[in-house]
PyMOL Python script that loads the backbone (N, CA, C, O; Angstrom):
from pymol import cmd

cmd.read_pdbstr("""\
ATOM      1  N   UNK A   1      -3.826 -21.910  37.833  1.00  0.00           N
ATOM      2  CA  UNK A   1      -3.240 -21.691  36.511  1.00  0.00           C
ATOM      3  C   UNK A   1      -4.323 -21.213  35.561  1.00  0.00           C
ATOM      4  O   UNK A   1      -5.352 -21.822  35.268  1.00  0.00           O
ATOM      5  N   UNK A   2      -3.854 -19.803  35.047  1.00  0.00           N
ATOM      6  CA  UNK A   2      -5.270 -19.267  34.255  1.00  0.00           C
ATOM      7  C   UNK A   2      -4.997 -19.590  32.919  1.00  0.00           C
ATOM      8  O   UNK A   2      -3.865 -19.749  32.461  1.00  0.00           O
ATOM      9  N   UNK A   3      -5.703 -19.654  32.506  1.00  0.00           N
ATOM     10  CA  UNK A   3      -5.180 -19.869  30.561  1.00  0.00           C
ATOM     11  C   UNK A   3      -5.951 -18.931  29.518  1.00  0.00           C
ATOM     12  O   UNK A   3      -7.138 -18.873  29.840  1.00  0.00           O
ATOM     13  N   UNK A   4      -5.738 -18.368  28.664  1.00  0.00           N
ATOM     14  CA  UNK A   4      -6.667 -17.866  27.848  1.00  0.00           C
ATOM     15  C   UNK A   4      -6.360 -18.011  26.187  1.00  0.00           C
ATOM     16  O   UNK A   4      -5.167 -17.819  25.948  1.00  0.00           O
ATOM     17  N   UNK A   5      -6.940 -18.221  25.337  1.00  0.00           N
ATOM     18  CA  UNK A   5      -6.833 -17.870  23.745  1.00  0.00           C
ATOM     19  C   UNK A   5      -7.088 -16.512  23.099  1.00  0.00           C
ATOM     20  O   UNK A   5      -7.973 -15.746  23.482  1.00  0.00           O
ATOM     21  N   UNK A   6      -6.222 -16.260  22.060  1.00  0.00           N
ATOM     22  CA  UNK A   6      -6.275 -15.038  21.603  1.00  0.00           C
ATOM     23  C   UNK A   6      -6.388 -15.536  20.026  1.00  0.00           C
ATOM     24  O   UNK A   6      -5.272 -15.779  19.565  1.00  0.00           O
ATOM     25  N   UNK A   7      -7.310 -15.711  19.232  1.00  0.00           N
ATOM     26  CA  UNK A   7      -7.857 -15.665  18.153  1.00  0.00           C
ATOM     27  C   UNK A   7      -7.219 -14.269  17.092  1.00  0.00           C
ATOM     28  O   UNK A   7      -7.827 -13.229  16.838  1.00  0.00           O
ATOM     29  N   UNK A   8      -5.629 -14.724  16.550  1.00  0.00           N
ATOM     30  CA  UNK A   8      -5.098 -13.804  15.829  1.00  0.00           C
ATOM     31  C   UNK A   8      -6.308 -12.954  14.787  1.00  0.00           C
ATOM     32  O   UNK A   8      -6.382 -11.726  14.820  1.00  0.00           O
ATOM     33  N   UNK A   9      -7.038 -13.635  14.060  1.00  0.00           N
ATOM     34  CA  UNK A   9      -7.812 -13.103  12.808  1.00  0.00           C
ATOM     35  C   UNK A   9      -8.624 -12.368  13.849  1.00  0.00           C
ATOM     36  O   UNK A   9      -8.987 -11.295  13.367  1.00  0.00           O
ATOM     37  N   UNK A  10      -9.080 -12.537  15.173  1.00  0.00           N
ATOM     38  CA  UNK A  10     -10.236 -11.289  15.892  1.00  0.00           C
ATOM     39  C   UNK A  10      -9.684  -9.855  15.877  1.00  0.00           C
ATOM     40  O   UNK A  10      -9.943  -8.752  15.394  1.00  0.00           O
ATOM     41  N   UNK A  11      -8.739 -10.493  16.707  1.00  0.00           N
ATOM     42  CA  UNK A  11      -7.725  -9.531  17.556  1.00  0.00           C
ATOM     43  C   UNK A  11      -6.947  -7.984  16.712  1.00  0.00           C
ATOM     44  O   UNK A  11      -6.858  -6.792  17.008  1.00  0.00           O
ATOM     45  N   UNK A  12      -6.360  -9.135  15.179  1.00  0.00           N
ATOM     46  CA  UNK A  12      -5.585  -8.059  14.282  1.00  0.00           C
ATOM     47  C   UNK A  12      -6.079  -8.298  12.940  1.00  0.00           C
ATOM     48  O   UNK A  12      -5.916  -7.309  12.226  1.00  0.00           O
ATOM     49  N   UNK A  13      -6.598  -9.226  12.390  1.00  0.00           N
ATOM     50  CA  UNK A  13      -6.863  -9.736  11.047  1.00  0.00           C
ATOM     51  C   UNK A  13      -6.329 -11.193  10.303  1.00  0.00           C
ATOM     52  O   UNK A  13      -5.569 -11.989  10.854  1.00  0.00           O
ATOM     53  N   UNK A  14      -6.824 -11.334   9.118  1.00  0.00           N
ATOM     54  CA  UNK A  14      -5.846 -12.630   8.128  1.00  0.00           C
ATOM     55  C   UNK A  14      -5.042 -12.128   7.643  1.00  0.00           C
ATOM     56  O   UNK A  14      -4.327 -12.843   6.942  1.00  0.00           O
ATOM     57  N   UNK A  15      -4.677 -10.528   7.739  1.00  0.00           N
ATOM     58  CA  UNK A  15      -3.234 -10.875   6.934  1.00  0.00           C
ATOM     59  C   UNK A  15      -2.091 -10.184   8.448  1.00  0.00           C
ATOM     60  O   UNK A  15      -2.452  -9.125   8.962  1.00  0.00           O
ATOM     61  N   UNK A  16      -1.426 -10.551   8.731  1.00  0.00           N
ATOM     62  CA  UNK A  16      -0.073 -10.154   9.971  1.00  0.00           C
ATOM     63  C   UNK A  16       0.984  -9.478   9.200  1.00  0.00           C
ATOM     64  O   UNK A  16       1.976  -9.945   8.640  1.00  0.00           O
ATOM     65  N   UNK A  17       0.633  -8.514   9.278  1.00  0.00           N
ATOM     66  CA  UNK A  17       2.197  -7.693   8.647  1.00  0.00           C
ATOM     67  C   UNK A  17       2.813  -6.957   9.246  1.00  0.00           C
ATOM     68  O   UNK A  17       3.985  -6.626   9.066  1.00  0.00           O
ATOM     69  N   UNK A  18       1.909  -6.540  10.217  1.00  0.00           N
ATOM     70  CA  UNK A  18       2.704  -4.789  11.035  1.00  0.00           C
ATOM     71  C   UNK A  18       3.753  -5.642  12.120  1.00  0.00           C
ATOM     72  O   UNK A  18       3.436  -6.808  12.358  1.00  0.00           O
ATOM     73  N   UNK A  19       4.599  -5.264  12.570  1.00  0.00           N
ATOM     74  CA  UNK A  19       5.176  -5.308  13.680  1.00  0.00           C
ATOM     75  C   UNK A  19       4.608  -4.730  15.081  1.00  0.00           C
ATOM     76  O   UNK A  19       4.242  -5.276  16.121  1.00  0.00           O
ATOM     77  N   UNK A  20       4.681  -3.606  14.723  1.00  0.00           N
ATOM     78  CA  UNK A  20       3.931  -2.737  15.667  1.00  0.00           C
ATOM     79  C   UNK A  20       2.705  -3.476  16.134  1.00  0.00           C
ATOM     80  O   UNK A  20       2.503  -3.396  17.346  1.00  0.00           O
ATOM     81  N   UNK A  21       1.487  -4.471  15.135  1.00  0.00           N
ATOM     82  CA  UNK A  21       0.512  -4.572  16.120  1.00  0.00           C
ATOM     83  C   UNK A  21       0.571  -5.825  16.728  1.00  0.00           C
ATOM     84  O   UNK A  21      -0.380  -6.149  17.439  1.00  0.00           O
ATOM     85  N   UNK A  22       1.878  -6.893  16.527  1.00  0.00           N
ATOM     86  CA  UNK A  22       2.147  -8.078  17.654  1.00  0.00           C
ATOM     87  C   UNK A  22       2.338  -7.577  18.880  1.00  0.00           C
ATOM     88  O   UNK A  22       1.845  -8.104  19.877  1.00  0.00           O
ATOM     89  N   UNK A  23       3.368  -6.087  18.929  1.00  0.00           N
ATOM     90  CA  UNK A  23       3.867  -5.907  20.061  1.00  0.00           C
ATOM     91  C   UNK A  23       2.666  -5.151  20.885  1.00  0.00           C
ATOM     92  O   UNK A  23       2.531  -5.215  22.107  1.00  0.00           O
ATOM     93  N   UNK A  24       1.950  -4.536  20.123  1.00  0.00           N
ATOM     94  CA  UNK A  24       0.370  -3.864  20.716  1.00  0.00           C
ATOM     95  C   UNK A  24      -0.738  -5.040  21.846  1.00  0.00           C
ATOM     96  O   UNK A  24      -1.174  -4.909  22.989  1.00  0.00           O
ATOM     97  N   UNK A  25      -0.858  -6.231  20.716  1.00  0.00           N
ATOM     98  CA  UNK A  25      -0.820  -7.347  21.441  1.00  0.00           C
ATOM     99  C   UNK A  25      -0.739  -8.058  22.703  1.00  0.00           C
ATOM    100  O   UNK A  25      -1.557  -8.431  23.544  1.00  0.00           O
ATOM    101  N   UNK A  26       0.872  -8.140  22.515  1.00  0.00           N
ATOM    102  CA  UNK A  26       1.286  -8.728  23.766  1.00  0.00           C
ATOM    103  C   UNK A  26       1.165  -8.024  24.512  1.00  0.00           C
ATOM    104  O   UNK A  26       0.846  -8.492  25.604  1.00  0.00           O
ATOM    105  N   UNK A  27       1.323  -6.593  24.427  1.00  0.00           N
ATOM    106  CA  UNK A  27       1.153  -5.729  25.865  1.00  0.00           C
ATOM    107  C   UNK A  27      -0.298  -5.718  26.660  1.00  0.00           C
ATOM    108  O   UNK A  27      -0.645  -5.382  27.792  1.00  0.00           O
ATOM    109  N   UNK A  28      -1.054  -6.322  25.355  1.00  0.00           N
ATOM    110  CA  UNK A  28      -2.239  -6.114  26.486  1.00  0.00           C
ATOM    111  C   UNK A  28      -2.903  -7.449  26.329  1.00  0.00           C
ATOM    112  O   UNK A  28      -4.117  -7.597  26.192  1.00  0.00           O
ATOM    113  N   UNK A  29      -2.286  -8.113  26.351  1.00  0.00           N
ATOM    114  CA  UNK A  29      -2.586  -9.964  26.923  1.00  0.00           C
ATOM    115  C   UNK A  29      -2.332  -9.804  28.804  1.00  0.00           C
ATOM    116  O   UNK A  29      -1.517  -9.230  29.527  1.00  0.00           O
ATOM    117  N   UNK A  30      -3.392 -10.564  28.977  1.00  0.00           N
ATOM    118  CA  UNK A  30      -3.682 -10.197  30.623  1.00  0.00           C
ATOM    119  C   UNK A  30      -2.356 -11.048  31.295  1.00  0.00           C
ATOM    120  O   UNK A  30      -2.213 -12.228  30.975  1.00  0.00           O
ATOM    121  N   UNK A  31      -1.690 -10.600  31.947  1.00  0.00           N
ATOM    122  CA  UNK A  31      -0.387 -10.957  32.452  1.00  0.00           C
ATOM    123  C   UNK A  31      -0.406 -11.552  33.897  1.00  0.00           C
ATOM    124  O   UNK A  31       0.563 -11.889  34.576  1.00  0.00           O
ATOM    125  N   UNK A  32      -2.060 -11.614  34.285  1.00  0.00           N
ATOM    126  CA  UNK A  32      -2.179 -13.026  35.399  1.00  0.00           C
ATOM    127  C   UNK A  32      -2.379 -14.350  34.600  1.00  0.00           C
ATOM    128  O   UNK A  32      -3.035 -15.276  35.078  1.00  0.00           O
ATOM    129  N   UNK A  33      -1.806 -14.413  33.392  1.00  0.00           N
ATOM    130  CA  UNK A  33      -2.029 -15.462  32.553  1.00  0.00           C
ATOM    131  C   UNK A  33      -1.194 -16.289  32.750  1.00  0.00           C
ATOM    132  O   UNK A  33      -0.119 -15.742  32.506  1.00  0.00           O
ATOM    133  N   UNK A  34      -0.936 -17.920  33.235  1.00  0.00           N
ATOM    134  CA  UNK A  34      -0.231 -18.596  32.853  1.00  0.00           C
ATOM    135  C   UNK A  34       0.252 -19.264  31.490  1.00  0.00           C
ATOM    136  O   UNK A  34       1.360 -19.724  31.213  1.00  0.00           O
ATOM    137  N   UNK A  35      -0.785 -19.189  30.802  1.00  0.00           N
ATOM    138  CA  UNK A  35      -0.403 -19.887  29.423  1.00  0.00           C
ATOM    139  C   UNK A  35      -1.484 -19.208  28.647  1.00  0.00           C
ATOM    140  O   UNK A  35      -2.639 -18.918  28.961  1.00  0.00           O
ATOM    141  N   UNK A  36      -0.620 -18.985  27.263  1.00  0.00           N
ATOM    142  CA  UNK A  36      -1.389 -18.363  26.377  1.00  0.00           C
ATOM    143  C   UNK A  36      -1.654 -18.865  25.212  1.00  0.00           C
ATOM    144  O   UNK A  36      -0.538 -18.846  24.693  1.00  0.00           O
ATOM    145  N   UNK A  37      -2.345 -19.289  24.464  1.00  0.00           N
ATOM    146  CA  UNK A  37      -2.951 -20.260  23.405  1.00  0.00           C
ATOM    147  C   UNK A  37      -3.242 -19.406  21.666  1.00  0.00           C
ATOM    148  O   UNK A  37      -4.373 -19.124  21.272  1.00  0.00           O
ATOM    149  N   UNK A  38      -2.097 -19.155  20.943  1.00  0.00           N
ATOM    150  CA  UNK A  38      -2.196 -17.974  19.776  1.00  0.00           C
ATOM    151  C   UNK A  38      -3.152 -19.028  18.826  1.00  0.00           C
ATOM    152  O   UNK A  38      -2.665 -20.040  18.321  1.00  0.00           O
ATOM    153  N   UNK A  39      -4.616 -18.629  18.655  1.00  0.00           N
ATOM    154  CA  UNK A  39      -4.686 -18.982  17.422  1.00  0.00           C
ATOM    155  C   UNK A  39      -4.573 -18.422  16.272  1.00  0.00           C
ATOM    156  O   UNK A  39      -5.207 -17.439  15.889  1.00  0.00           O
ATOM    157  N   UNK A  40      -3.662 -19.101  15.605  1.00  0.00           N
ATOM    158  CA  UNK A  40      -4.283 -18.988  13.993  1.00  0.00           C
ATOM    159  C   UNK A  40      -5.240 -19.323  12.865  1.00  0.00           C
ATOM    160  O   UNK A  40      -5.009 -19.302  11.656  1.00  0.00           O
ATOM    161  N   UNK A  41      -6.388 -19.642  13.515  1.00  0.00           N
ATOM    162  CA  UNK A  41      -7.214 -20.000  12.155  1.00  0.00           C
ATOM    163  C   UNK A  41      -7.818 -18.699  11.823  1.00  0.00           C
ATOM    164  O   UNK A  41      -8.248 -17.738  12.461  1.00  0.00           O
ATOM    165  N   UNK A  42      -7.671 -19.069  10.431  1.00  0.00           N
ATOM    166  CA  UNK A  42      -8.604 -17.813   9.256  1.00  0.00           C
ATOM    167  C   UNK A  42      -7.306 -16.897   8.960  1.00  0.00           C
ATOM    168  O   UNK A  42      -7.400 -16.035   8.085  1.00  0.00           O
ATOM    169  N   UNK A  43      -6.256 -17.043   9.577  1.00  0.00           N
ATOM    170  CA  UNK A  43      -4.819 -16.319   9.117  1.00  0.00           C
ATOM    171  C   UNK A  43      -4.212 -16.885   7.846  1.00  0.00           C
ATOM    172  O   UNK A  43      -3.836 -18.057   7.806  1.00  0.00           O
ATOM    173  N   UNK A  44      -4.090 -15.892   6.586  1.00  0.00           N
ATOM    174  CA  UNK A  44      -4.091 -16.163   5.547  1.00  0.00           C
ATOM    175  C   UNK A  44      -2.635 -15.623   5.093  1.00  0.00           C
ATOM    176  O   UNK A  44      -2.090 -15.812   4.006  1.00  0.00           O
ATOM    177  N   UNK A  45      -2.145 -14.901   6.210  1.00  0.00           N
ATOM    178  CA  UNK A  45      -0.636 -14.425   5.488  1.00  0.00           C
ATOM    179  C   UNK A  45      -0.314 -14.031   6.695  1.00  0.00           C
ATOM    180  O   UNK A  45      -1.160 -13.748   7.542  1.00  0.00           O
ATOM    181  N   UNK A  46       1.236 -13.964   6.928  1.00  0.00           N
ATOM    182  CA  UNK A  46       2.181 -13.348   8.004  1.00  0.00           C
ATOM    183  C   UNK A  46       3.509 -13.112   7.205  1.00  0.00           C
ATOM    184  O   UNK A  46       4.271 -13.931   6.690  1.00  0.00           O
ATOM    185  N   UNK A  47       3.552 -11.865   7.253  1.00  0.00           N
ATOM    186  CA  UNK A  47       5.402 -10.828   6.932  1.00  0.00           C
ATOM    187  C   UNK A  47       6.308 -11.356   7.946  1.00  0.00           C
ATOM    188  O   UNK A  47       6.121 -11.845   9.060  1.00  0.00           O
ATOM    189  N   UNK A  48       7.553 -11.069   7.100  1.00  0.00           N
ATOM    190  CA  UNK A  48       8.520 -12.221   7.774  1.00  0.00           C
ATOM    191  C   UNK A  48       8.763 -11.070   9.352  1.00  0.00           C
ATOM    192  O   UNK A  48       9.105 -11.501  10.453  1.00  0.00           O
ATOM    193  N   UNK A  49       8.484  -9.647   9.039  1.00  0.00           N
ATOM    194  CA  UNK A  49       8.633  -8.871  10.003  1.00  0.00           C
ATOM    195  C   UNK A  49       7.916  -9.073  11.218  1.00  0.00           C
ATOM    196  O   UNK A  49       8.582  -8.829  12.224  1.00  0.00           O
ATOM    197  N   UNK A  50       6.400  -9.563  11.460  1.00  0.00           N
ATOM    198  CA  UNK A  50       5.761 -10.081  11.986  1.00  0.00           C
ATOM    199  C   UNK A  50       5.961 -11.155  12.821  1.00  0.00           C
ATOM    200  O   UNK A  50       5.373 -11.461  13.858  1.00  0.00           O
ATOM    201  N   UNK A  51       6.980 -11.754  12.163  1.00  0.00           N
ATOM    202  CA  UNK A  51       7.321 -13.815  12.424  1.00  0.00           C
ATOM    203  C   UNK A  51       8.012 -13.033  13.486  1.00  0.00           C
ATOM    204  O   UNK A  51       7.690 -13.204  14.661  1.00  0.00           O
ATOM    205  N   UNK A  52       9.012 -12.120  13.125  1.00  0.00           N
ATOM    206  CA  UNK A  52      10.289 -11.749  13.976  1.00  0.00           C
ATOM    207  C   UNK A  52       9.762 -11.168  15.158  1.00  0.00           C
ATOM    208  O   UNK A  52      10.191 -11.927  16.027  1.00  0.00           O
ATOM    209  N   UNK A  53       9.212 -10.443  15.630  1.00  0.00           N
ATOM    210  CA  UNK A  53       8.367  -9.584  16.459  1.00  0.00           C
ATOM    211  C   UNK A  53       7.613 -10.261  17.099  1.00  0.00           C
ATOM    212  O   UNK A  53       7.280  -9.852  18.211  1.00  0.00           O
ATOM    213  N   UNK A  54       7.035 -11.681  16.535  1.00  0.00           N
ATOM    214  CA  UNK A  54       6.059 -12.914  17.505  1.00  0.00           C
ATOM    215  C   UNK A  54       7.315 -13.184  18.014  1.00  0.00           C
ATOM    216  O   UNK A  54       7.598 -12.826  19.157  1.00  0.00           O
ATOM    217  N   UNK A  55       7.949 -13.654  17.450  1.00  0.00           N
ATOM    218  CA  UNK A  55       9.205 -15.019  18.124  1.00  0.00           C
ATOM    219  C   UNK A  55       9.722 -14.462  19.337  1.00  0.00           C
ATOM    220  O   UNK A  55       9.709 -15.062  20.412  1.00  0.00           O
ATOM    221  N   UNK A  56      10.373 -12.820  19.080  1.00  0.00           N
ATOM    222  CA  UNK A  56      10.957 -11.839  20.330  1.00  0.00           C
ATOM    223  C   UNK A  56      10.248 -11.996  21.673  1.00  0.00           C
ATOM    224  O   UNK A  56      10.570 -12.112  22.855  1.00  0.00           O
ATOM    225  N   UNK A  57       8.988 -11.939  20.845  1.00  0.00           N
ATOM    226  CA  UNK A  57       7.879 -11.193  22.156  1.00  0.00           C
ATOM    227  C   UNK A  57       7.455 -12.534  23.102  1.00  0.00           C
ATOM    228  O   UNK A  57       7.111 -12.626  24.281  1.00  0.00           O
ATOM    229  N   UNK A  58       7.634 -13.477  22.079  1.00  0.00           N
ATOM    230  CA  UNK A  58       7.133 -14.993  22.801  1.00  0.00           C
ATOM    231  C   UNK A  58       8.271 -15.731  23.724  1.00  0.00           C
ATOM    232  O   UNK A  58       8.038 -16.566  24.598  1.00  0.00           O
ATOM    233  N   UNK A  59       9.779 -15.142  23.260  1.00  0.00           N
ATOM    234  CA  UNK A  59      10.843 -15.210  23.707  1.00  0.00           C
ATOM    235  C   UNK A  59      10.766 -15.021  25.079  1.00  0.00           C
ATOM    236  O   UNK A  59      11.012 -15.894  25.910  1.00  0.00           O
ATOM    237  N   UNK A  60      10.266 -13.355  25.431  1.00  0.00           N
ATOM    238  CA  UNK A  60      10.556 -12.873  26.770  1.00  0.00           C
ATOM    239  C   UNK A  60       9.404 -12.598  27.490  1.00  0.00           C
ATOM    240  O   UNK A  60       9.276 -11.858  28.465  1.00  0.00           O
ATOM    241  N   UNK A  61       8.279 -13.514  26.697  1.00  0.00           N
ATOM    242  CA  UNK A  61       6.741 -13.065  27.888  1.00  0.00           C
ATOM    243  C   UNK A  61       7.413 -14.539  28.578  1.00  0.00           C
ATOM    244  O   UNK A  61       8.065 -15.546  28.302  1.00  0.00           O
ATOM    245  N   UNK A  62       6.512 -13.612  29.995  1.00  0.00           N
ATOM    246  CA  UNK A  62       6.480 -14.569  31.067  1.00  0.00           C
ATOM    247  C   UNK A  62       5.581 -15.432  31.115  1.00  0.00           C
ATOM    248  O   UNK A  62       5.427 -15.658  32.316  1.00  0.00           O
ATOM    249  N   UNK A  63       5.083 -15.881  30.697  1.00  0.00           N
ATOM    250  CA  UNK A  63       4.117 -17.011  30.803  1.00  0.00           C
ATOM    251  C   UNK A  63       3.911 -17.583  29.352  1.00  0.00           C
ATOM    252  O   UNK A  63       3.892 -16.850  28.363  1.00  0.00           O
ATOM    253  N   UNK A  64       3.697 -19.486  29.280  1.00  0.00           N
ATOM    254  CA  UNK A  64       4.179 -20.381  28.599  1.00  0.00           C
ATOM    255  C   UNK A  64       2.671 -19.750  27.163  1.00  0.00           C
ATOM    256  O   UNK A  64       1.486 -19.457  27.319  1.00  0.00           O
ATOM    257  N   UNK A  65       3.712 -19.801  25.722  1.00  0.00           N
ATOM    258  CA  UNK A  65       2.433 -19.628  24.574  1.00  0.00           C
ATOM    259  C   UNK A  65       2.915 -20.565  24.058  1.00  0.00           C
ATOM    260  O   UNK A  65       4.056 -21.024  24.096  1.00  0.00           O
ATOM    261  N   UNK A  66       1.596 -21.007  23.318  1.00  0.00           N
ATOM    262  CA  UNK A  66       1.917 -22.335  22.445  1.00  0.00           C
ATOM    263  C   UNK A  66       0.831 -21.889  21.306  1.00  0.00           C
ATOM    264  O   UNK A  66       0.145 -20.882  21.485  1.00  0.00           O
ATOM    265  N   UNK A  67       0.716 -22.625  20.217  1.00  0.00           N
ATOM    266  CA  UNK A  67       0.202 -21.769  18.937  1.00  0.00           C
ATOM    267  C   UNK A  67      -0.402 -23.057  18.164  1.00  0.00           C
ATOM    268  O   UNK A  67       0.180 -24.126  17.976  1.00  0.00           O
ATOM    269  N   UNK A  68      -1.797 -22.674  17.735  1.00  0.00           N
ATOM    270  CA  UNK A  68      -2.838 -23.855  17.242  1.00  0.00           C
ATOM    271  C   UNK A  68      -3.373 -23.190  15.938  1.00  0.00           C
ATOM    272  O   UNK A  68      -3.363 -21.984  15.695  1.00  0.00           O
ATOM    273  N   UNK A  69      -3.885 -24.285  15.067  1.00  0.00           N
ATOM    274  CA  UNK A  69      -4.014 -23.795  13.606  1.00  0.00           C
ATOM    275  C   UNK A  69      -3.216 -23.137  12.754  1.00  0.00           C
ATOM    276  O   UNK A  69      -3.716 -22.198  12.134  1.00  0.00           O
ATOM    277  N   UNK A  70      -1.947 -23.448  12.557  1.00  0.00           N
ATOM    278  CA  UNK A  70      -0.935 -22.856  11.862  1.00  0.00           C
ATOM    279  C   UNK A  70      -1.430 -23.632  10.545  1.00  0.00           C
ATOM    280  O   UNK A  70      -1.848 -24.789  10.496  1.00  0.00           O
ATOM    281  N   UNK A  71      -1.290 -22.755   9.533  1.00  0.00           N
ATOM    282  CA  UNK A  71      -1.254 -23.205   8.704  1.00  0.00           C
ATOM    283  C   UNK A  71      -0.135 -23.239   7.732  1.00  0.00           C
ATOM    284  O   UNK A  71       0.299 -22.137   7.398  1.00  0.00           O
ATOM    285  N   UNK A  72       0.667 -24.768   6.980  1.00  0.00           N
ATOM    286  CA  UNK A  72       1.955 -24.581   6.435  1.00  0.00           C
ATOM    287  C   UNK A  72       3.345 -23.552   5.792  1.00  0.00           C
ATOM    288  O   UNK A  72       4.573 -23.630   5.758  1.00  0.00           O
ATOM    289  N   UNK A  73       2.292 -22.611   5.347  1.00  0.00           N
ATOM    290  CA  UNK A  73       2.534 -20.990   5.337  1.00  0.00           C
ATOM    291  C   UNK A  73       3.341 -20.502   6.568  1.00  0.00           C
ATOM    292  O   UNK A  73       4.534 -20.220   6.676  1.00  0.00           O
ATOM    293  N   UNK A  74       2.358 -20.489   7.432  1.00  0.00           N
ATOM    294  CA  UNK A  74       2.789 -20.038   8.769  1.00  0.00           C
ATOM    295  C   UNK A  74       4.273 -20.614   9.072  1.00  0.00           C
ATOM    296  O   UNK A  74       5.381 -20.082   8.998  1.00  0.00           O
ATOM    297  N   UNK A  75       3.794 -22.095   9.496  1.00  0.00           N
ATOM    298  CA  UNK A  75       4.774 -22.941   9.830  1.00  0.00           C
ATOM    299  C   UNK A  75       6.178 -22.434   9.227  1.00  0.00           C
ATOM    300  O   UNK A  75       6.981 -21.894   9.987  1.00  0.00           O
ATOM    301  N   UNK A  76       6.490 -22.613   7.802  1.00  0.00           N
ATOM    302  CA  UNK A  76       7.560 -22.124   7.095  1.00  0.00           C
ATOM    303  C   UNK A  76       7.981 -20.639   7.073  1.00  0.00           C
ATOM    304  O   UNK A  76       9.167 -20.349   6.911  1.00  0.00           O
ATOM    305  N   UNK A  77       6.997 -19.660   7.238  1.00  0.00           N
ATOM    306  CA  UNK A  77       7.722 -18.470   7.900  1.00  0.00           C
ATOM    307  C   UNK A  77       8.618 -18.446   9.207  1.00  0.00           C
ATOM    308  O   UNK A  77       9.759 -18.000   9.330  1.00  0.00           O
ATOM    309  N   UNK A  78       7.736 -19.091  10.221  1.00  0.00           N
ATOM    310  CA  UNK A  78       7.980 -19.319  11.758  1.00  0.00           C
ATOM    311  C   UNK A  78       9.428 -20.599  11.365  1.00  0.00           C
ATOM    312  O   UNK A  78      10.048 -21.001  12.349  1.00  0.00           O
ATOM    313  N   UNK A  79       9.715 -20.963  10.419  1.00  0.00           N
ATOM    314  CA  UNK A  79      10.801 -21.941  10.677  1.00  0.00           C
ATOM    315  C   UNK A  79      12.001 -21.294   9.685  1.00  0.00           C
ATOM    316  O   UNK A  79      13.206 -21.546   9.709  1.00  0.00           O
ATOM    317  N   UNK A  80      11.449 -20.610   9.031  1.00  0.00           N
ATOM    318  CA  UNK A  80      13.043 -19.559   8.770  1.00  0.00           C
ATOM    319  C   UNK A  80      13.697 -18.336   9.583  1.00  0.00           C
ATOM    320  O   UNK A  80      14.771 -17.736   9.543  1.00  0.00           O
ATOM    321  N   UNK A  81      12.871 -18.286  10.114  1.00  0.00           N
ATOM    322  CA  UNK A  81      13.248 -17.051  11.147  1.00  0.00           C
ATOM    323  C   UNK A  81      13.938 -17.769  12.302  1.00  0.00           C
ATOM    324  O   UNK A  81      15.100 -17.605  12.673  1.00  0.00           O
ATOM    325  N   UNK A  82      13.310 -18.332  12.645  1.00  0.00           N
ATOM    326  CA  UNK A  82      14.185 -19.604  13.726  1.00  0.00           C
ATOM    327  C   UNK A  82      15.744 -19.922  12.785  1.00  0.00           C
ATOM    328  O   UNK A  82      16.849 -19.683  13.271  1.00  0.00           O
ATOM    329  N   UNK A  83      15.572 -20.401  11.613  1.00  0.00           N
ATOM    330  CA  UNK A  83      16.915 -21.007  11.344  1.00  0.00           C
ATOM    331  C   UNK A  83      18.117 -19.164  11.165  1.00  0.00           C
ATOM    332  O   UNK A  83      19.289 -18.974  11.492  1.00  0.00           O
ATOM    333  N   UNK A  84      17.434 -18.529  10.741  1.00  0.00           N
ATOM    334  CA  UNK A  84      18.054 -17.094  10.623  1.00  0.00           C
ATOM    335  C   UNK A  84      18.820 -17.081  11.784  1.00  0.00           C
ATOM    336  O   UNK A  84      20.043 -16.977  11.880  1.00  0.00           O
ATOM    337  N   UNK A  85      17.781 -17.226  12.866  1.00  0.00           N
ATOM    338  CA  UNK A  85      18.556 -16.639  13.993  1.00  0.00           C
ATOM    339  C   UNK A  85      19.840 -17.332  14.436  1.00  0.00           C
ATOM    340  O   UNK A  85      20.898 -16.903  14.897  1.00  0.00           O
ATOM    341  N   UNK A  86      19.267 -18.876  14.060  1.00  0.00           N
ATOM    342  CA  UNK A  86      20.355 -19.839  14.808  1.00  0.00           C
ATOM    343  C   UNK A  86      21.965 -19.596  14.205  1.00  0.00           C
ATOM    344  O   UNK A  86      23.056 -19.923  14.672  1.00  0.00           O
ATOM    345  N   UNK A  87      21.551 -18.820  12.866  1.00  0.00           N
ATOM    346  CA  UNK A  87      22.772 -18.885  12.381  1.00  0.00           C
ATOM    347  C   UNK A  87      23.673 -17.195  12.886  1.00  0.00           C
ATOM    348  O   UNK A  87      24.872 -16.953  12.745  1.00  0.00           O
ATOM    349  N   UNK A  88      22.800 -16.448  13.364  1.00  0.00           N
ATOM    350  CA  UNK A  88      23.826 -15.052  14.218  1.00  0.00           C
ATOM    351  C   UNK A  88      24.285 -15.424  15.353  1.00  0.00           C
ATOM    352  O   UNK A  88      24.963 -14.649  16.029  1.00  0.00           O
TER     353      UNK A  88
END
""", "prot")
cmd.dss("prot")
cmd.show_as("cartoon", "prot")
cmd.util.cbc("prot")
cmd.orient("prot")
């Protein structure tokens, strides 16, 4: 079981807005990966477009992500988009 971390603020920056560069991302997260570890520290903002485009992409990768250093910000983006959906 391989594991790796992806340090959002390295990878794309503190602020997450594009869509386009989650899905840039995931495509090139190494896919002999069993579990993938998103951090967020030093992430200072995320667009709700962003939230939507993590959640999708985390939806249908094959291998288990789980997400460290959220900060309350985060959290409450990532928990309206969840309730959005629940309600279509």
């Amino acid at each position: 079981m391989s594991e790796i971390e992806v340090n959002l603020k390295n990878e794309i920056g503190s602020d997450l807005g594009s869509r386009q560069k989650i899905e840039k991302l995931f495509k090139n997260i190494n896919t002999n990966a069993s579990k993938v570890i998103m951090n967020f520290e030093g992430v200072e903002f995320m667009g709700r477009s962003f939230a939507q485009e993590y959640l999708n992409q985390k939806h249908i990768a094959n291998y288990e992500i789980t997400e460290i250093n959220l900060s309350e910000d985060i959290k409450k983006m990532f928990n309206i988009i969840l309730e959005l959906n629940n309600r279509l």
